[in-house]
N, C-alpha and C positions, 0 to 999 in steps of 0.2 A: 139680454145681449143687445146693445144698442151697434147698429149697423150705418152706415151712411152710405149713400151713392146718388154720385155722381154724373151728369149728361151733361149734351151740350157743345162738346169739344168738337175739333174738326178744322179746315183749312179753309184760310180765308185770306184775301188779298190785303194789301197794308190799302186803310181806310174803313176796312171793314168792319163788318158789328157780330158778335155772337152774345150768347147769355145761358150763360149754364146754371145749370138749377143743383141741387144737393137735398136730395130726401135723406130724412132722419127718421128710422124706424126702431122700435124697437124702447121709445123713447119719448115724451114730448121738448119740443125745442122752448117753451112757453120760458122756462127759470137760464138757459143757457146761453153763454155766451159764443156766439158764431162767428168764424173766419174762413178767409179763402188766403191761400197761400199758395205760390208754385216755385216751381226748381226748372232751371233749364240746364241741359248737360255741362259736366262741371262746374256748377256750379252748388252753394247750398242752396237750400229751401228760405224763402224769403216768405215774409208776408205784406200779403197785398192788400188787402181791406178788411175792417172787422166790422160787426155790429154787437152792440151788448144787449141784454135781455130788456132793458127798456129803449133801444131804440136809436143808443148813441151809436155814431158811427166814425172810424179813423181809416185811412187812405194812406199808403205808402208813395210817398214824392213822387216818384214817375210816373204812375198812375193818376193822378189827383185830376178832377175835368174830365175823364175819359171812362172810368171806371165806376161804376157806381154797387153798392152792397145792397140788399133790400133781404127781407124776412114775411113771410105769411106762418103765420103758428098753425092755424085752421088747417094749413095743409102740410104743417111740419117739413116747411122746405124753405132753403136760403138759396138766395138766386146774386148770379153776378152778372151782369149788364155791362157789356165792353164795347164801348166801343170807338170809332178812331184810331184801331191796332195799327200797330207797329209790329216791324219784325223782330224786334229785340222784346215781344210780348210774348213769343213762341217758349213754350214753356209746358209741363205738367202741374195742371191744377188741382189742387187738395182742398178737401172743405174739413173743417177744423169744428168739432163738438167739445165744449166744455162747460161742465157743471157736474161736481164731484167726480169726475175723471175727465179723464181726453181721451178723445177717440179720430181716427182719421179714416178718411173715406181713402177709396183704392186709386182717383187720380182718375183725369181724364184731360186728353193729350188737345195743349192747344197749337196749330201752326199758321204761321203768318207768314205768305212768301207770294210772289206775283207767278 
């Protein structure tokens, strides 16, 4: 059973920086391809930055300079690196497991507000 979760989240001022991490258990991340993706109320679930198994990485427009995606396999963990927020950042983040299935982690709440 491959599991994911999620830290990191939390309240932060516009300008601020967080970095939330995504353990992958149950599983190695070494063949798979990793994303983070968030949804803010009503809206749908977007995605926000991906990394593939070797390394490439693509960034959703809004985010592009502020955001960065990173992978350590040795520690079976994808990390997001934000920073620069905006309040239009404020959102539920999901880290995204794929390689012979998908699997999503449970989300961990970001807010950005003064």
């Amino acid at each position: 059973q491959v599991r994911l979760v999620e830290s990191g989240g939390g309240l932060v001022q516009p300008g601020g920086s967080l970095r939330l991490s995504c353990v992958v258990r149950g599983s190695a991340t070494s063949f798979a391809n990793m994303s983070w993706h968030r949804q803010a109320p009503g809206k749908q679930r977007e995605l926000v930055a991906g990394i593939t198994s070797t390394g490439s990485t693509n960034y959703a427009d809004s985010v592009k300079g502020r955001l960065t995606i990173s992978r350590d396999n040795a520690k079976n963990t994808v990390y997001l690196q934000m920073n620069s927020l905006k309040p239009e950042d404020t959102a539920v983040y999901y880290c995204k497991f794929a390689f012979r299935n998908i699997y999503w982690g449970q989300g961990t709440q970001v807010t950005v507000s003064s």
